[in-house]
N, C-alpha and C positions, 0 to 999 in steps of 0.2 A: 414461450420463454418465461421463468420464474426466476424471484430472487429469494434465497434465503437463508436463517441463522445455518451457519454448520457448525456437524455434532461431530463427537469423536470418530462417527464411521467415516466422515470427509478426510478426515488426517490422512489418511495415506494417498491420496488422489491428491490430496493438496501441497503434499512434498513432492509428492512427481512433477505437476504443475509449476511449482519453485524452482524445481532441477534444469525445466523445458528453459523456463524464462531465464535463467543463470545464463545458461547454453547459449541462447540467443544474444545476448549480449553484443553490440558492437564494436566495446572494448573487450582488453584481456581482464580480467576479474579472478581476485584468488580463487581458489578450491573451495570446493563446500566439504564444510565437515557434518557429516550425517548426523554425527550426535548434536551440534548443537541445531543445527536446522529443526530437527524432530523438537530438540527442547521448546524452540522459540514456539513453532506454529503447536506447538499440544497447549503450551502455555496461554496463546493468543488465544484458541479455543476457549479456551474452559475458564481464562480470565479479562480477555480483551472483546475485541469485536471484530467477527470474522463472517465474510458471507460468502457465500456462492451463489453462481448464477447458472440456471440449468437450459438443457433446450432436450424435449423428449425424453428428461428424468438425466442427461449426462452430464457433470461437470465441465463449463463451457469459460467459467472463469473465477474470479475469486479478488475478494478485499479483507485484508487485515489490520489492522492497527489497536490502539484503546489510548489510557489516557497516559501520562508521563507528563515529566518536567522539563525543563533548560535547564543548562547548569548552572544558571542564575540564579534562579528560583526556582521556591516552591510550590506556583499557581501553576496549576493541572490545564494542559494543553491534549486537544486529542487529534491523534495522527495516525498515518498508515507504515505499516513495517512492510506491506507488497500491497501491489495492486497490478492484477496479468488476467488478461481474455488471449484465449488461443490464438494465433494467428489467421486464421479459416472461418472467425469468431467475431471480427472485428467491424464486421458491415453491420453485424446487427445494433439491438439499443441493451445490449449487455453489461458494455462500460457504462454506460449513462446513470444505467438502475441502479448498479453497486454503487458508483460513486453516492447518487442521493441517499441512497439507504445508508449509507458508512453516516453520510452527513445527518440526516434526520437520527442516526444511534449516538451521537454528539452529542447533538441539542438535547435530546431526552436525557441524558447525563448531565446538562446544563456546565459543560466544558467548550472552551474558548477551542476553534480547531484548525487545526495547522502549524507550521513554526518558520519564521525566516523573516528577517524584519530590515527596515529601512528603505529607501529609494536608492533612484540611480540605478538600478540594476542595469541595464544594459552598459555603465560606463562600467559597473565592476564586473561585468560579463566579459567586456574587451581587455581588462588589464588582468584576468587570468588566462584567456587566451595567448595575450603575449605574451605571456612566460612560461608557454606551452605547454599546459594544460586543458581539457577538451570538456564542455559541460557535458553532464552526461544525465543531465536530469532538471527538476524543476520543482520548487515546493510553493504552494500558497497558500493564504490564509483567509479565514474568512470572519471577519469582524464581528462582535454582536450587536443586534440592532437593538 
């Protein structure tokens, strides 16, 4: 198993890939619209940071993100726009690599990475539950030392 930068031959494998993980979804989730999906991931390409992870040369998963703001400011945070290993995919150490490789393509950027701030999460985890909405995900951050 390898990890590596992908190039514009990955693009098409790696909307497919987005389409899978959409699909899989445990909530209902709007429609993808092809045109903007293609825009994002060509653009993460060829100006963000996007990897793949292979097992016998096949695309077995995938990280994207790069840098961006808050809309508070203008200090450059660096984050993921997808992160998906296949489901058949997931016993291996696939996720583990992509993830440190997204993170070591941060640091070499010398960007702050991640975005979601303050404490108490779990008390602010229960007060959107009760007003019946369902987390459906999870963001962290990783301080500089």
């Amino acid at each position: 198993m390898e990890v590596r930068w992908a190039t514009i031959f990955d693009f098409s494998h790696i909307c497919a890939m987005l389409t899978t993980m959409h699909a899989e979804s445990e909530i209902e989730l709007g429609s993808i619209s092809p045109k903007k999906l293609s825009e994002i991931v060509l653009r993460t390409i060829n100006d963000g940071a996007v990897l793949v992870a292979l097992d016998d040369g096949k695309i077995i998963g995938s990280i994207g993100g790069g840098p961006a703001t808050e809309w508070w400011s203008d200090d450059l945070i660096f984050g993921d726009l997808w992160f998906y290993v296949y489901k058949q995919n997931r016993e291996s150490k696939a996720g583990i690599q992509l993830i440190k490789k997204f993170i070591d393509a941060g640091a070499g950027m010398n960007i702050k990475l991640g975005h979601i701030y303050n404490g108490d999460m779990d008390r602010k985890d229960m007060f959107y539950e009760r007003l019946g909405l369902n987390k459906v995900g999870s963001t962290y951050i990783m301080e500089n030392k």
